[in-house]
C-alpha positions as CSV (number, residue, x, y, z in Angstrom):
1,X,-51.8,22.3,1.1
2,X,-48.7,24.4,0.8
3,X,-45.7,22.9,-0.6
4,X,-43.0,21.7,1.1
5,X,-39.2,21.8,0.2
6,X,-37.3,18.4,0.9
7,X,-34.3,18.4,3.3
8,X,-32.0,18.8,1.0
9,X,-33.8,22.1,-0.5
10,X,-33.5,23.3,3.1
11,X,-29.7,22.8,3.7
12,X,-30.3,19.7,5.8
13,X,-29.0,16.5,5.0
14,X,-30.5,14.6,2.2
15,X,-30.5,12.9,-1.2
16,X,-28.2,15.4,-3.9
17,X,-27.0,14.9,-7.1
18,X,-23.5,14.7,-7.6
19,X,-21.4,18.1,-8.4
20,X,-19.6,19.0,-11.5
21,X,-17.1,21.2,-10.8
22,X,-15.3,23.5,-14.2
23,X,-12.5,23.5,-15.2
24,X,-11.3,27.0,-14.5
25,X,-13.0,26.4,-10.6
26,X,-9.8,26.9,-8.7
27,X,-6.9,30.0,-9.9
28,X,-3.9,28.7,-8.2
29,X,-2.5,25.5,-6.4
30,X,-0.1,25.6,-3.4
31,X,2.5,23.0,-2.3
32,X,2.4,23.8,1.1
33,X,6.0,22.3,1.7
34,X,9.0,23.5,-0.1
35,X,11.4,20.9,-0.5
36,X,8.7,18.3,-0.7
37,X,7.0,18.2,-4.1
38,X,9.0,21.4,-5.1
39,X,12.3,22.4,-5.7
40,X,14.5,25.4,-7.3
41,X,16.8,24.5,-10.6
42,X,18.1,27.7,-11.6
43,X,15.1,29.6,-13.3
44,X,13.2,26.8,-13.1
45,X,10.8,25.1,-10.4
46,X,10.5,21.6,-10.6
47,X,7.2,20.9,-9.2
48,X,6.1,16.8,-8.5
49,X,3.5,15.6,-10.9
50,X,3.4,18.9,-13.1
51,X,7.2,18.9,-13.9
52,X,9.7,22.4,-14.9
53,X,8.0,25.1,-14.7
54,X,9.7,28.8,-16.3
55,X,9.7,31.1,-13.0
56,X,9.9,34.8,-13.4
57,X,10.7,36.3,-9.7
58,X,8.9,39.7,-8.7
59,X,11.7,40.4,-6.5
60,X,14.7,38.6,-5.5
61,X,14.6,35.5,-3.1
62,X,15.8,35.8,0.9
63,X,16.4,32.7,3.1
64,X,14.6,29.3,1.8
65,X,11.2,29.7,0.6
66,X,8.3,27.8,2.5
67,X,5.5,26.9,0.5
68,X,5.2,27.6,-3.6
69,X,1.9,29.0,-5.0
70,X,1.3,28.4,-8.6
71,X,-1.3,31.2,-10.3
72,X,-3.4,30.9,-13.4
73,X,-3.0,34.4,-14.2
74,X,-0.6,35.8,-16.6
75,X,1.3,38.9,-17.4
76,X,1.6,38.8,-21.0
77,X,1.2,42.0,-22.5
78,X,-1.4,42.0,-25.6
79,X,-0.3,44.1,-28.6
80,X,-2.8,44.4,-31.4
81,X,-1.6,44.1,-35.0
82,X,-1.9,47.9,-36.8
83,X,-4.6,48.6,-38.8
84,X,-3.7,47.5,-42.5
85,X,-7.0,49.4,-44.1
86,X,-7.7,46.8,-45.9
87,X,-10.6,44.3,-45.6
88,X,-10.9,40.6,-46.5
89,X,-14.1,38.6,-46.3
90,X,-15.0,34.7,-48.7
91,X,-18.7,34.8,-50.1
92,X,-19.1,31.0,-50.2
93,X,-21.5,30.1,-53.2
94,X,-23.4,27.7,-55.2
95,X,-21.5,29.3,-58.8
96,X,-17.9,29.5,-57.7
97,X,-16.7,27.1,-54.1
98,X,-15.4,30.9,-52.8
99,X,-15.0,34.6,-53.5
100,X,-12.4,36.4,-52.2
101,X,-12.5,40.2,-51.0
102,X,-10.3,40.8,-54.4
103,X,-13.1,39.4,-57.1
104,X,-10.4,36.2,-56.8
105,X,-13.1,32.8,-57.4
106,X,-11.9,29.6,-56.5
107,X,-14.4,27.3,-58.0
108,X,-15.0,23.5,-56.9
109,X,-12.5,21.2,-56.0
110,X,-14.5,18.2,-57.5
């Protein structure tokens, strides 16, 4: 006898387990009425249950806006640190608690 998926295997209605959802699941949030849950304070948006948030404008504002969408990503630029030459490392031991990259030991703190 061939097997048989359940209902629920098929997309039909049936017994399923409850959904975890992550915590990086959904990249913005949108308050679909300005002026109810979110307001403008100078450079600031003061958004209900989250509070001041620091707003950088990609162009200048016309008229009075009509719903605000908050994004999760960010335009930070990365800079990397320059390259020293140098390397460090620790050796942890049974001898000495740590070696340093210098020959430095630190031995137990007991």
């Amino acid at each position: 006898m061939p097997f048989k998926p359940s209902s629920a295997c098929e997309g039909g209605r049936g017994s399923r387990l409850p959904r975890c959802h992550g915590r990086n699941r959904y990249n913005s949030l949108t308050y679909p009425q300005f002026g109810n849950g979110a307001a403008l304070d100078n450079d600031f948006c003061v958004l209900s249950k989250t509070g001041r948030v620091a707003v950088r404008w990609s162009r200048p504002i016309e008229g009075a806006p009509k719903a605000v969408t908050l994004s999760r990503e960010a335009d930070v630029p990365v800079h990397t640190l320059p390259l020293t030459g140098q390397e460090t490392g620790v050796d942890l031991g049974i001898e000495s608690f740590a070696t340093l990259s210098d020959g430095t030991r630190i031995f137990s703190p007991a």
